[in-house]
N, C-alpha and C positions, 0 to 999 in steps of 0.2 A: 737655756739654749744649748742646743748641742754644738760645739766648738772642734770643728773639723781640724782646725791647725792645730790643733794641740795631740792629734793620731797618726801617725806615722808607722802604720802596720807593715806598710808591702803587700797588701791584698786587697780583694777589689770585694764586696759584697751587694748583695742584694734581697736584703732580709727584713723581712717584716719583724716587726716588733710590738710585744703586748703592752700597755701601758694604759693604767685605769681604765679596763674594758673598751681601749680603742686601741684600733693600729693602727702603726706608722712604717715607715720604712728607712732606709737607710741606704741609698744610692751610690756606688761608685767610689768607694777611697781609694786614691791613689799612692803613690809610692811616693809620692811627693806631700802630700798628708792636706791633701784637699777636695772637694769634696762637692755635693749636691742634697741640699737636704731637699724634700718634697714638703715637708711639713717642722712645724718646730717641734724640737723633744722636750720635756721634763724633765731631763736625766742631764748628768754630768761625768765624760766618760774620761778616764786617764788612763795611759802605759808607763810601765819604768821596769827597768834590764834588773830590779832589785827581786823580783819577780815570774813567776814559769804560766802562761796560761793555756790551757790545750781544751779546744773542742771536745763536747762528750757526744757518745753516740750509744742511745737509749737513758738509761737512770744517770744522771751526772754524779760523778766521784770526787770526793773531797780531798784531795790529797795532801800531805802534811807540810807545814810552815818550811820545813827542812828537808821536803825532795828538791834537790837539785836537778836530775837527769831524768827526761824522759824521752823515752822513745815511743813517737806516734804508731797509731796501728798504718799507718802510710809509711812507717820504718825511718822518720826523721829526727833526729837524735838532738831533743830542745836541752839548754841555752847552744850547743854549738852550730846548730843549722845545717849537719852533713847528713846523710845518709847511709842506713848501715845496711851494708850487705849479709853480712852473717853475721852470727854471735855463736858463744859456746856456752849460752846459758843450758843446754840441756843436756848438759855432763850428768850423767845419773848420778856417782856420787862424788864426794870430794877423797885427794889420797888419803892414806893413812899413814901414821907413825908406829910400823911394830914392832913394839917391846919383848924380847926374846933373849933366852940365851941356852947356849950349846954346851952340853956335858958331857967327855969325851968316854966313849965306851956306852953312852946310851942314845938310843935312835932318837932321831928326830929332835925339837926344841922344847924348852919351856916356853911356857904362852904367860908373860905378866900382864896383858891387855896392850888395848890400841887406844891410839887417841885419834881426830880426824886434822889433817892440816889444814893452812889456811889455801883457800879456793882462788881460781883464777876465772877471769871472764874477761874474754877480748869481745873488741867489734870490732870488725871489718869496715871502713869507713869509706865514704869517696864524697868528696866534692860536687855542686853543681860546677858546670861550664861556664865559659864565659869571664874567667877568671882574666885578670891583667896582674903582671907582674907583681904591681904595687896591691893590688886589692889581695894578692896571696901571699905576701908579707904580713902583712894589715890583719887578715884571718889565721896567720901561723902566732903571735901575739893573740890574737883576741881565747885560741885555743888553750896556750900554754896559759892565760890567764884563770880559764875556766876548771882547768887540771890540777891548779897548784898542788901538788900532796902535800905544802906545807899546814896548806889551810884544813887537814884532817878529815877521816871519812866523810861521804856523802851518798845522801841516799837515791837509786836509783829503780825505777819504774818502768816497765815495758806495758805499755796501755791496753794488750793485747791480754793481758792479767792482769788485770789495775788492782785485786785486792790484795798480792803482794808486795815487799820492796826487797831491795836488793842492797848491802851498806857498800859500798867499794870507794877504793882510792886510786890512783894512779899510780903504778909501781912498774916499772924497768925504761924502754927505750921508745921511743916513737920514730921510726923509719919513713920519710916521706915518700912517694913516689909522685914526681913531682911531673905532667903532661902539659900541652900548649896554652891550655887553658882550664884544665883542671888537678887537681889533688885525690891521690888515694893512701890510706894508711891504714895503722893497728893499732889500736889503742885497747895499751894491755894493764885494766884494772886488778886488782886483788880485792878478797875479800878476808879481811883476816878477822874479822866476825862473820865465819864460813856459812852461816845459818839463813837461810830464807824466810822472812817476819810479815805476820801482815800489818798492811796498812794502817787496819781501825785497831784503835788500842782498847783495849778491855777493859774496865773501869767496874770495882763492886765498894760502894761505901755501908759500910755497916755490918751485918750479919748476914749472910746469903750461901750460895754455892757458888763456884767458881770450875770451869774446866778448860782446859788446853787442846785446841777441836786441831792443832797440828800433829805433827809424826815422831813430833823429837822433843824433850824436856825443854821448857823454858823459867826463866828467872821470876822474881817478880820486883816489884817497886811499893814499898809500904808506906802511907804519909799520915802520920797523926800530930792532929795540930793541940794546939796547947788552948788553955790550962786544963792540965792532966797531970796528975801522978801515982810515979812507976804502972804506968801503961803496959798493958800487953797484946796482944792478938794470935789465939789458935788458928792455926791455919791446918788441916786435918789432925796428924799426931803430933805436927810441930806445934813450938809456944817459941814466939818471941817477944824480950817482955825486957823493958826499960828500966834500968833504976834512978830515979831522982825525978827532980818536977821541969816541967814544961810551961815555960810562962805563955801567959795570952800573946796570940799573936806571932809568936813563934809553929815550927812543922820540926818532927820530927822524923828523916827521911833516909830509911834503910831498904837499902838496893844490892839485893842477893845475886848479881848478877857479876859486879865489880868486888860485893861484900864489905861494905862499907856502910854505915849510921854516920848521918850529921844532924845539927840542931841549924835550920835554918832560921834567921831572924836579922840583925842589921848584917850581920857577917859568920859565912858557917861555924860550927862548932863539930871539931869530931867528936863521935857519943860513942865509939867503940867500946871503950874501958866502962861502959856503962850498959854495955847490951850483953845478952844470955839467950843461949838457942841456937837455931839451926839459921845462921845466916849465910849459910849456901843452900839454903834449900832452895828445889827447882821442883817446878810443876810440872807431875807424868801427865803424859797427852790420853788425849781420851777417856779421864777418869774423873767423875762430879766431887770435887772437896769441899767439903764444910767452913767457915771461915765464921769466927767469933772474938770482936776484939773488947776491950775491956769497955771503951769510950763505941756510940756510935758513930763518930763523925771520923772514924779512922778508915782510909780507904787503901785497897789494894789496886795494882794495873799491873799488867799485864801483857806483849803479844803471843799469837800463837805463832809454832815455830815447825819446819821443816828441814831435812836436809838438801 
């Protein structure tokens, strides 16, 4: 049976529903989380705030355990409930850091290179209406709760491009501007992994090719499980290759991205002092590489990246 008191959406539907080649429908939930059914379901439907769920429109998208933030193509900004009026996701690029120096009696600088800094991305926020005093206390809490920067990057999605994500945090001041009954402000994220990732992560287990269909080098993630020893994997001209044994049951999991090998099993193990190679290697975009590891059950991942 379907259990109306247990939905507490705030919206009202009227949608058929397929269920072992028969339909039903679904009449009327109220905001108060009650209901009408016309027929009984087979299904058992739950909500919980642990959770992000958003309407797809065409092919439905799977989005990952760990988007926090999205923004509807209706421009409503989920877990917080406001609406954004503008963003400055379409900064062409992010600044730079450049490295130079000045030799007095010759024109112009040295060029040591650049690096790119980390990225900013505000939204322009507003409130619905209808607000009461207490209910915009109530939402200035339930906001700062969703922001915490203590609680570290999170990933954010504009549904209007579902196949990328965004990592950002919260970083400087939130200015309210606070009207009769409604809220407008800026909520100014960072991204200090400046980089734009998709979504669907890459996955090659065994021997195959592997390519980076983005615009800008990305990392990878190597996991070869045990029992294996001194393990390796070519990945084009690179070899990274493990000395010593990998017992059953154990993953050995080196991430060119941070540059770091652990031995995961009841509790990690650093394997650094045990690894040889090119463990910053980063994958050029748009080029097919070979991948050949010593074991076939060693797999690489991957996203593709953009600036």
């Amino acid at each position: 049976m379907y259990n109306m008191a247990n939905y507490n959406s705030g919206l009202s539907y009227n949608q058929s529903v397929n269920y072992n080649s028969a339909t039903y429908f679904i009449v009327e939930v109220s905001n108060a989380g009650h209901g009408t059914e016309l027929i009984s379901l087979l299904a058992s439907l739950s909500a919980s705030d642990s959770g992000i769920g958003v309407d797809a429109v065409g092919t439905p998208v799977e989005y990952p355990a760990d988007s926090y933030f999205i923004i509807t193509t209706e421009g409503r900004l989920e877990p917080l409930g406001v609406m954004v009026l503008r963003d400055s996701r379409h900064e062409l690029m992010p600044g730079t850091r450049d490295n130079t120096e000045e030799i007095p009696g010759r024109h112009g600088e040295i060029d040591f290179g650049s690096e790119f800094k980390s990225r900013l991305l505000e939204l322009h926020v507003a409130t619905d209406d209808g607000l009461t005093p207490a209910t915009k206390e109530t939402l200035k809490r339930t906001i700062a709760k969703y922001l915490n920067p203590v609680a570290g990057t999170k990933k954010l999605i504009f549904q209007d491009d579902e196949t990328v994500q965004y990592e950002v945090k919260y970083a400087g001041k939130i200015d309210l501007t606070k009207y009769t009954d409604w809220m407008e402000f800026t909520i100014p994220f960072k991204m200090t992994q400046l980089f734009i990732e998709s979504v669907a992560e890459n996955t090659l287990t065994g021997n195959g090719y592997i390519v980076n269909n983005g615009t800008f080098e990305c990392p990878i993630l190597i996991e070869i499980p045990g029992p294996a020893t001194n393990p390796s994997i070519s990945v084009g001209a690179s070899v990274l290759a493990y000395t010593g044994y990998i017992s059953a049951g154990a993953l050995l999991i080196i991430n060119t991205d941070v540059q770091t090998a652990c031995i995961s099993a009841v509790a990690p193990i650093n394997a650094m002092a045990a690894i040889t190679g090119d463990i910053d290697y980063v994958l050029t975009p748009g080029i097919s590489v070979a991948v050949a590891p010593s074991i076939s059950t060693a797999a690489i991942s991957w996203r593709d990246r953009w600036l």
